[in-house]
C-alpha positions in Angstrom: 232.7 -49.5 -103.5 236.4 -50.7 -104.8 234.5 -51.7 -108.2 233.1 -48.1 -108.0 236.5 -46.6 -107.5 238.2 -49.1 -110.0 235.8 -47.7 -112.8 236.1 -43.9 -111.5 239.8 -44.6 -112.2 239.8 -45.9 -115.3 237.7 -43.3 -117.0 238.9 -40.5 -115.3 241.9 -41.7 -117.5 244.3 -42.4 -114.7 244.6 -46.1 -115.8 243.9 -49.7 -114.3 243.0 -50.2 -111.0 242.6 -54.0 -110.0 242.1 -55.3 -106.5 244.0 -58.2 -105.8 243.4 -58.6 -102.1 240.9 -57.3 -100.2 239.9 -56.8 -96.5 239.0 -54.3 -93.4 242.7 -55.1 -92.3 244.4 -54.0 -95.8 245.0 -55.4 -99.2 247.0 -55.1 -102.7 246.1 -52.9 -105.6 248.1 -53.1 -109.0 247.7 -51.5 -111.9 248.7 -52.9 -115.2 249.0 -48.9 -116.3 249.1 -46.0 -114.0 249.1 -42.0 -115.7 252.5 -40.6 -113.7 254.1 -43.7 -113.9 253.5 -44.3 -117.7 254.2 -40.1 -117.9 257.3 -40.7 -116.9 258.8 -43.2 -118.8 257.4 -41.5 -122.2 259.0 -38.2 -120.6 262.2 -39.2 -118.0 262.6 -43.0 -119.2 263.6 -45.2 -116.4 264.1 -44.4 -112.5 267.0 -45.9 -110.7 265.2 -48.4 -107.8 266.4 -46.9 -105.1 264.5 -43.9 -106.2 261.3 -45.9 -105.9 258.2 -45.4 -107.9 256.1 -42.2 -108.8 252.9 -43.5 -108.6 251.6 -41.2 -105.3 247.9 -40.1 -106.9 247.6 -43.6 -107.7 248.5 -44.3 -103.6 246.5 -41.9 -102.1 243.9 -43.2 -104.5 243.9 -46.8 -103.3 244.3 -45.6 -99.6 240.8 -43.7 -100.2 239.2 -46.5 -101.6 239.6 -48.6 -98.9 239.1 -46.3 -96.3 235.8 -45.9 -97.8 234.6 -49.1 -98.7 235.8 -51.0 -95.2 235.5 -47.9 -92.8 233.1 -45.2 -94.2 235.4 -42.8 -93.9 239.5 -41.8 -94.9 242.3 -41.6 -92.9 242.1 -45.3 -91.9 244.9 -46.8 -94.0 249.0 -46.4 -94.7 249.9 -47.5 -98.1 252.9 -48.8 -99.3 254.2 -48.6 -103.6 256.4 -51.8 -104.0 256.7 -51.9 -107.5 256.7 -49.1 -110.3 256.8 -49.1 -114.3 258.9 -46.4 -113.9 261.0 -48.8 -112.2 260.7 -50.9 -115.1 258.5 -53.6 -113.4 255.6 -54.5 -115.6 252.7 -53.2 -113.0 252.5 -51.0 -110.1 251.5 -52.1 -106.9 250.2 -51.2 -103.6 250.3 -52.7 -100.6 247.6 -51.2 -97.9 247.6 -52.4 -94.1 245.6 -50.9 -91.6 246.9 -48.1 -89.5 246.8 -48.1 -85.4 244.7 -45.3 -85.4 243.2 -42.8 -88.0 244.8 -40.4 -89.3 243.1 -36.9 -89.4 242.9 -35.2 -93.1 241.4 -31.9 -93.7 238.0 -31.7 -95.1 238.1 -30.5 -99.1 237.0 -26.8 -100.4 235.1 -28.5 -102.5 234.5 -26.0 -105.7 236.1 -23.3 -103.7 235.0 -19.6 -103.7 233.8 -19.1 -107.2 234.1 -15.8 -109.2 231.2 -14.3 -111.0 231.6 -15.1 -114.4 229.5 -11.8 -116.7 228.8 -12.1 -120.3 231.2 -10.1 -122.3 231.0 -8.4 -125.7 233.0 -10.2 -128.4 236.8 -8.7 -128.7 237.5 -6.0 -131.9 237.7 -7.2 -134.6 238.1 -11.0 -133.1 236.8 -13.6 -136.3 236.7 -16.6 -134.5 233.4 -18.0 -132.7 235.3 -19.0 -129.6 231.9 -19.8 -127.8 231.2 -22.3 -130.4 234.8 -23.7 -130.7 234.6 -23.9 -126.4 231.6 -26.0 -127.0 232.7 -28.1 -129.7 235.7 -28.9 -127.4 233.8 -29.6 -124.0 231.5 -32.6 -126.5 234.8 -33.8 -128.1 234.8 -37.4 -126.8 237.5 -38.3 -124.0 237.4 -42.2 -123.6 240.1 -44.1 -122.2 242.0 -46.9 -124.2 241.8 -50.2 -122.9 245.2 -49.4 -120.8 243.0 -46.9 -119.0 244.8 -43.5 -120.3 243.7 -40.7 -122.6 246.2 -40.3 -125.4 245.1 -37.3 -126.9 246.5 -34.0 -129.1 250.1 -35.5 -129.0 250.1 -35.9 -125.2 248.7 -38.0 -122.2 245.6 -36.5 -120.4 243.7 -36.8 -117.4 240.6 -35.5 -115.7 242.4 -34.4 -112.8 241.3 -33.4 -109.7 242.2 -29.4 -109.2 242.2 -29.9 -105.7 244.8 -32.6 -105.5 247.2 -29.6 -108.0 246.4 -27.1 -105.3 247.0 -28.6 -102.2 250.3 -30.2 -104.1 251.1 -26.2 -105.4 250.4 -24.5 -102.0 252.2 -27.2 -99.7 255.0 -27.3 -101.4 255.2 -23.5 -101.4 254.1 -23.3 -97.8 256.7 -25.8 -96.4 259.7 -24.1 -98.9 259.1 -20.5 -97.7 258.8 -21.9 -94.1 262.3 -23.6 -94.5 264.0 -21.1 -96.8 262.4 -17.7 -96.5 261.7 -15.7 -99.4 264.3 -17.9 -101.6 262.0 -20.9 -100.9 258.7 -19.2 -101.9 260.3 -17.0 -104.8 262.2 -20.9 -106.1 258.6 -22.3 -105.9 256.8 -19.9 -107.3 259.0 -19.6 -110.3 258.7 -23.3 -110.8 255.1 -23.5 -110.9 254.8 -21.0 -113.5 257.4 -23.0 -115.5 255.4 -26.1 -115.3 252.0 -24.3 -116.7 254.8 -23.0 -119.6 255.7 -26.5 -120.2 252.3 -27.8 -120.1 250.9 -24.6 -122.5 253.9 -26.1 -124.7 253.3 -29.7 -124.6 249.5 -29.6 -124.7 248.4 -26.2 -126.2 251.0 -27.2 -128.7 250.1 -30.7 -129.8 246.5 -29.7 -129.8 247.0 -26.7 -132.6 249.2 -29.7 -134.7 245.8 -32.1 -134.3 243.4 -33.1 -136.8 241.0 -31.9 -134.2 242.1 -28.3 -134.3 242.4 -28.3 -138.2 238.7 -29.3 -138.2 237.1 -27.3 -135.7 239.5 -24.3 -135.0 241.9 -23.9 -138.1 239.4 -22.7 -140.8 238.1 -19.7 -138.7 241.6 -18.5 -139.0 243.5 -15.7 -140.6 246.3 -14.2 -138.8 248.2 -14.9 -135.7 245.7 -13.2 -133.3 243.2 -15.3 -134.4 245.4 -18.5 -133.3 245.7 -16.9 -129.6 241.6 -16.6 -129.7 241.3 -20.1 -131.0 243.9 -21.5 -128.1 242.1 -19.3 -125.3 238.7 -20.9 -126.4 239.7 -24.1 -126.7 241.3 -23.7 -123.0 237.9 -22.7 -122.1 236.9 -26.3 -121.8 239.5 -27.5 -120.2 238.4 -26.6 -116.3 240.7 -23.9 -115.7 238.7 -21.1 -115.4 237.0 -18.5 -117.4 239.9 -17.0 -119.3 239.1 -13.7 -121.9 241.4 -11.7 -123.8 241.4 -8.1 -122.4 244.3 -6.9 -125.1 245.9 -8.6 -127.8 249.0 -7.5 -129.9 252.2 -8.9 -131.3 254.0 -7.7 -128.6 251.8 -8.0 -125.7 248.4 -10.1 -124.4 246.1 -9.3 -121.5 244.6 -12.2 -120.3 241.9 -12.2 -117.2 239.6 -14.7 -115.4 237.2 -14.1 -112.5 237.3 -17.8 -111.6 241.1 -19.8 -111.9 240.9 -22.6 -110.0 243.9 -22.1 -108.1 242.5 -18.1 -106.2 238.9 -20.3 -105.8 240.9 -22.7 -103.9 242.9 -20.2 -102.1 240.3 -17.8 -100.9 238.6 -21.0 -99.4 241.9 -21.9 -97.5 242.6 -19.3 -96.2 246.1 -19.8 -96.2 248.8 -17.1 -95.2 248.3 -14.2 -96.9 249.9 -13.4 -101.0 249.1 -12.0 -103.8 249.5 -13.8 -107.6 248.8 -17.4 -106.5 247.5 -18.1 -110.4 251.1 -19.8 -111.2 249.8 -22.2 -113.7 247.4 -20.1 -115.5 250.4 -17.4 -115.4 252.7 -20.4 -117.2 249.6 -20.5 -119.4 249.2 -17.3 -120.5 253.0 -16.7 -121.4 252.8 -20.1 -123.3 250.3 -18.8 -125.5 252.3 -15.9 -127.1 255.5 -17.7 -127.1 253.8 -20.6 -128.9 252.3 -18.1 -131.4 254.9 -15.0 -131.7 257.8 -16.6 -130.4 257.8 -20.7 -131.9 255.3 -20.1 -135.1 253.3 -22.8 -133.8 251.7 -21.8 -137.7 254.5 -23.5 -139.4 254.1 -27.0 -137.5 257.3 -27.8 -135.9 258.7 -30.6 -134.1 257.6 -29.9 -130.5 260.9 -31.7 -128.5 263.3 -30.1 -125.6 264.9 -28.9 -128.3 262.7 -26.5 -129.7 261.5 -25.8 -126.4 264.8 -24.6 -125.3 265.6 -22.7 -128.8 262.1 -20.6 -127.9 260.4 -20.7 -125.2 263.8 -20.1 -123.6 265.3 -17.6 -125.9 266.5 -13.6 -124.9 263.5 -13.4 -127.0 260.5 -15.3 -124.9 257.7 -13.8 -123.5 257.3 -13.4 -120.0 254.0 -12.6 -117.4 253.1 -11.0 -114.2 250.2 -11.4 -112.4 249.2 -7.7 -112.1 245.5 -8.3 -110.3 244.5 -11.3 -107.8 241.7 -11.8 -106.4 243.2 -12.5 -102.8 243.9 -9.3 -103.1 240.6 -8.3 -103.5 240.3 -7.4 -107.0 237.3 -8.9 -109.4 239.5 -11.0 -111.3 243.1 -12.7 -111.9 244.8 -10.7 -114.7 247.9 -11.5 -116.2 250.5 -8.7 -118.2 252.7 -10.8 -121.0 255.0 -8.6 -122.8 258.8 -9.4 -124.2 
């Protein structure tokens, strides 16, 4: 069972996982290279120690593992990070003991309530064959080096679990508005949307400055619109939903999908009741116009915190509201980006 985990790890691209100890009483875990610890360095550089490490997927990974392997079931084990690379150690590592009792977890939504995903007619006048290019995308191979990670379009990936985003999203929302009111939920949900903007910058942007895109993508294009139907297609593969282009312009994108992962999770939940829970495909959407109309991702420039700041932070970035959720009952999640 660890060996199983150990490989599910590793090619899931979240990096090493060795077992150093092993028992129904506990154990140690270290990994050579972990994904949030490496992330950081590459993005933050080095943590002070007393901050401690930032390895918690990696944790809660190691916890499961060995509640599964010695006990059959989770909830078993406390776990305990005593060193971090982002602490500038040369590892991580875990320590697990065995808790006193169980603790109880809630069961997972699994895929969640799905939408119903219709064939649609090709946009007017759209040139690109974004079926194809979603396909070509989905077969592009994903391996992880022999650190365990997935260097890939200029950034780090990983096949990430949505739940483990969502119940991360929705916590932290839950616990913020229940401390702060409104302010909380309003601070939260405006940083959620900023971290699908950053990651439409980061990723979306590296991958249309690859050798992949200029392959695949680049010679079906024209014009700027064609870029945002290339990038929505290429999205398509990425497990975030279904997302179509409703209405394109310079000025303004319609973007929809019946299925986000973040309203399938939700409607399963059954959590308090809002409307516009889509936050990262929200960032998303915005960070597709202002990488194409706003930074002329066309020209190739230097994608830095610099550049970031100068556009996608300008009097002259986009912005986006979710104008239909499906919590509240409509067919789809559709998001407004205008000036």
């Amino acid at each position: 069972m660890l060996a199983t985990a150990a490989e599910l790890f590793r090619q899931r691209g979240f990096g090493l996982f060795r077992v150093v100890e092993a028992g129904p009483e506990g154990g140690v875990v270290e990994c050579p290279w972990e994904h949030y610890a490496h992330g950081w360095v590459l993005k933050f550089g080095l943590r002070a120690r007393a901050q401690g490490g930032v390895s918690h997927f990696a944790a809660g990974f190691a916890r499961a593992a060995f509640a599964m392997a010695f006990r059959g079931e989770p909830g078993h084990y406390e776990v305990e990070q005593t060193h971090c690379r982002s602490l500038g150690d040369d590892r991580c590592r875990f320590v697990l003991r065995l808790r006193p009792e169980p603790r109880a977890l809630e069961p997972s939504v699994g895929a969640g309530i799905m939408g119903q995903v219709d064939p649609r007619e090709p946009f007017p006048g759209c040139r690109v064959a974004s079926e194809a290019i979603t396909q070509a995308v989905f077969e592009l191979p994903t391996e992880p080096d022999e650190r365990g990670l997935i260097p890939a379009f200029g950034v780090l990936l990983a096949k990430m679990y949505a739940n483990y985003y969502n119940l991360t999203s929705f916590r932290f929302l839950e616990r913020m508005e229940a401390a702060l009111g409104q302010t909380g939920q309003e601070l939260v949900e405006s940083l959620l949307v900023e971290a699908g903007h950053v990651c439409a910058f980061n990723t979306f942007g590296g991958i249309m400055e690859s050798a992949e895109w200029a392959a695949l993508v680049k010679p079906q294009l024209h014009d700027a619109a064609d870029w945002a139907h290339g990038i929505v297609a290429v999205a398509n593969a990425l497990g975030w939903g279904a997302l179509c282009v409703d209405e394109l312009a310079p000025e303004k994108l319609l973007l929809s999908s019946p299925n986000g992962y973040e309203s399938n999770f939700y409607l399963s939940k059954r959590m308090s009741a809002r409307e516009g829970v889509s936050y990262m495909l929200q960032g998303i959407a915005k960070g597709v116009m202002n990488l194409i109309f706003n930074a002329d991702i066309q020209s190739m420039p230097q994608l830095d915190e610099a550049y970031y700041a100068e556009r996608f932070k300008s009097g002259q970035a986009f912005g986006v509201r979710q104008i239909d959720c499906r919590i509240g009952r409509d067919g789809s999640d559709s998001f407004l980006v205008n000036r």
